[in-house]
Steps between C-alpha positions, in 0.01 A plus 500: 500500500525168376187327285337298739362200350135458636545120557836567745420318775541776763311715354199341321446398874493857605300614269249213556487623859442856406182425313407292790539754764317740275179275477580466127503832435679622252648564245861359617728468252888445521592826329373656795565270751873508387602891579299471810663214651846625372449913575300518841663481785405444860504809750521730164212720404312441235257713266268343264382769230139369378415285762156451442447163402745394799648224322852643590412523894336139490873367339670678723302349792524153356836526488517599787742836446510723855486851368363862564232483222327778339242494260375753216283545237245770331171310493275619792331184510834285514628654771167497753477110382841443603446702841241244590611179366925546595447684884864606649667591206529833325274619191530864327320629192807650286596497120752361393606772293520749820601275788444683805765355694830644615836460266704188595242419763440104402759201426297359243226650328318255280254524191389197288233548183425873604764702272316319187183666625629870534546788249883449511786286613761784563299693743379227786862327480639849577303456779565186624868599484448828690331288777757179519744478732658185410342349173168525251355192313237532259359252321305613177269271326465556146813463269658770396505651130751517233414867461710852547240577699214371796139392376285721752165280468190643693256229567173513295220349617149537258664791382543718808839540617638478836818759508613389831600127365723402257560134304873579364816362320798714628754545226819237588743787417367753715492328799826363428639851478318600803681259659833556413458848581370377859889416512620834463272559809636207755296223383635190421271260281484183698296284263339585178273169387256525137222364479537207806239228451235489766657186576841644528713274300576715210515825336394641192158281489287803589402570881649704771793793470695480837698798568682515813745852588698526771682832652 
């Protein structure tokens, strides 16, 4: 995928609409706005692991994508606020560690800034791979290390910690093993973008991983 500059024309209007459509809702930024507008497809299906704060679903409404939408995540609370607020389309609690839909069973199945907040990368991707039929994109949000391996962070808060949420920095040459063994698999890595600027005109400035496999 091509850097989109956030001033292009085309697409500053778009996402100008977006946050217009969403009441000014946000946050919309170009890193994700990008993958969505290039990976979704109309008629396609399309689940969203960690759904909860529904800024995926508003995007894909605002721009205006026709697709079989599913949404998961595995906070209670999310899910019953998302029942009430987004009637006619489909809410599950699941983890995204232990997805409980069927193998191949979804064209795209999409995660942005939930990997980060797991106990592991390796694990929910597995997942998302078992479950896509035609492609996964995840987005993670916090760069990635210079490590051999992943900095598992728990999140502390006054001192008591809270083992079901993580703050991490995935190690760059794990994942990028991980991924070259997805070849070996069928996978073909589509796009592979460090560290794209919220405002999507560059790389290596810190913001958004974009990873984007395709079978």
């Amino acid at each position: 995928m091509e850097i989109i500059k956030s001033e292009d024309r085309w697409f500053a209007t778009l996402v100008n609409d977006v946050w217009c459509r969403m009441g000014g809702n946000g946050p919309i930024n170009v890193s994700q706005l990008m993958p969505l507008v290039k990976w979704t497809y109309d008629e396609e299906s399309f689940l969203d692991v960690g759904c909860g704060s529904a800024t995926t679903l508003d995007a894909i409404k605002a721009i205006k994508r026709n697709v079989k939408y599913k949404g998961v995540d595995f906070i209670d609370s999310r899910i019953e606020w998302l029942k009430q607020n987004y009637p006619g389309y489909d809410f599950e609690n699941q983890d995204a560690r232990h997805l409980k839909e069927e193998d191949v069973s979804w064209d795209t199945v999409w995660s942005r800034h939930v990997i980060d907040h797991l106990d592991g990368f390796e694990q929910p991707m597995n997942e998302h791979c078992r479950v896509a039929r035609k492609r996964v994109v995840c987005i993670l949000w916090y760069a990635m290390n210079e490590k051999e391996e992943h900095d598992i962070k728990p999140i502390f808060d006054n001192g008591k910690t809270y083992p079901d949420e993580y703050l991490n920095q995935y190690s760059r040459k794990k994942i990028e093993l991980y991924l070259e063994g997805k070849k070996t698999e069928g996978w073909k890595l589509k796009e592979y973008l460090r560290e794209v600027s919220w405002q999507g005109d560059k790389q290596g400035k810190g913001g958004d991983t974009i990873i984007v496999l395709e079978r």
